[in-house]
Phi, psi and omega in degrees: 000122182286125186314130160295180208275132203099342147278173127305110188284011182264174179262156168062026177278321185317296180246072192252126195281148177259147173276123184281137177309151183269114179309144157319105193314186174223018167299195165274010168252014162265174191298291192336302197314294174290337180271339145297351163301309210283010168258006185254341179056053165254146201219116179220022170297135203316131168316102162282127190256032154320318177321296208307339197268315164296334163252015166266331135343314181267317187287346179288349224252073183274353200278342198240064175060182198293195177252180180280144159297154186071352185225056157249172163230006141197175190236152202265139187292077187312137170281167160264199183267147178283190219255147153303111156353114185265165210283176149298305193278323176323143204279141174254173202248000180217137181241139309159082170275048165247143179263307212302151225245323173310298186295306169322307192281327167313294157319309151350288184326292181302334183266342176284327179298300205261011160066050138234158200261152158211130191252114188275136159226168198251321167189179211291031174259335222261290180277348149322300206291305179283336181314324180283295181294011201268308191104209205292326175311098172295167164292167168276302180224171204202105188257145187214130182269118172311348222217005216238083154351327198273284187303009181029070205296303183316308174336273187287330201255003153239007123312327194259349178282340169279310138356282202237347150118205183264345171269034180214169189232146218242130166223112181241165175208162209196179169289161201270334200250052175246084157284318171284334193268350145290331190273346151327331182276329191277007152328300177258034171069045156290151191247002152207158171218099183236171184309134184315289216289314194277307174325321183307298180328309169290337196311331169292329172283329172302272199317329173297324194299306211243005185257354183260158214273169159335294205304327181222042163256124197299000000 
C-alpha cells in the first residue's frame, strides 16, 4: 500500500525518536571556544600559506619590472665601462689555457666588449713563444680552465708562479663540486679559483682590471 501524502512509506516513522543536536563543546575548535579566545586575543585559526604562492610569484615574476628587494634570488650586474680601444701593435696582457668551446668564445666575446686583447694558448711552449713577442712585458693574468687536461694546469702553474712573480696573476675556475682539485690548485699558487657561473659572471670585471695597459690601470 503506497504511503499517503504526508506519511512516511517506512512503518513506525511517526514515531520514530529524534536525536536533539549535542550542545557546542567548549574547547577551542567550538563556536564558544573561539569566542573566548578571541576575547582574550588568542587568534588560533588554520594558517593561511596563500601569502606563500604571492611571493613566489613576485620573486618569480623577472619579465614584469623589477622584483622587490629580499625576494629576488640574485641581482643583475652591471658591466663596467670598457677599456680605450688599444693600439694594433699592442702587446697583450692576458692569456688563456682555455679549450673548452663555450668559454672560449665567452671570453673572446667579453674582451671584445671590454677592448682587451686575449690570446688562447695550448701549453707552455705555446705561451713562452707569445711571451717573447710581447718583449720585456709580462702578462697581467693568466686563465686556466682547470678541467683543460692538455695544459696540465697543476703543473704548469707553480712554474709560471716561479717565473713570473708576483706580477701576473693566476685564475683558475672549475665545477663548484671539485673541491679537492680546488684547493690543489691553490696549493701550487693560483692565486683565485673560482666556480665556472661566479667566473662568468665576474669576467668583464677581471679583464678590465688586468687588461688595461700600465699607463691607465687604476
Amino acid at each position: 500500500m503506497n504511503a499517503g501524502p504526508g506519511h512516511s512509506s517506512a512503518g513506525g516513522g511517526r514515531h520514530k525518536r529524534r536525536r536533539g543536536r549535542r550542545p557546542p563543546k567548549r574547547g577551542a575548535g567550538g563556536p564558544m571556544g573561539r569566542a573566548r579566545q578571541e576575547q582574550q586575543g588568542i587568534f588560533t585559526a588554520p594558517m593561511d600559506h596563500s601569502y606563500r604562492a604571492n611571493l613566489n610569484a613576485d620573486s618569480g615574476n623577472s619579465n614584469r619590472g623589477s622584483r622587490r628587494p629580499g625576494f629576488s634570488s640574485s641581482y643583475p650586474v652591471v658591466d663596467p665601462e670598457p677599456l680605450p680601444v688599444p693600439r694594433e701593435d699592442s702587446a697583450s696582457r692576458v692569456f688563456a689555457f682555455v679549450e673548452d668551446l663555450f668559454f672560449l668564445s665567452k671570453i673572446q666575446a667579453t674582451g671584445q666588449k671590454m677592448n682587451v686583447k686575449v690570446e688562447f694558448v695550448k701549453n707552455e711552449k705555446d705561451l713562452a713563444d707569445r711571451m717573447k713577442s710581447n718583449g720585456e712585458e709580462k702578462p697581467s693574468l693568466i686563465i686556466f680552465d682547470l678541467n683543460n687536461a692538455n695544459a696540465k694546469p697543476l703543473t704548469l702553474i707553480p712554474k709560471l708562479k716561479s717565473k713570473l712573480k708576483k706580477g701576473t696573476s693566476i685564475i683558475g675556475f672549475l665545477s663548484h663540486v671539485q673541491g679537492d682539485l680546488k684547493q690543489k690548485a691553490h696549493e701550487v699558487g693560483c692565486d683565485m679559483v673560482l666556480p665556472r657561473s661566479a667566473f662568468s659572471q665576474n669576467l668583464p670585471q677581471l679583464l678590465r682590471r688586468h687588461g688595461a695597459s700600465e699607463e691607465i690601470a687604476e
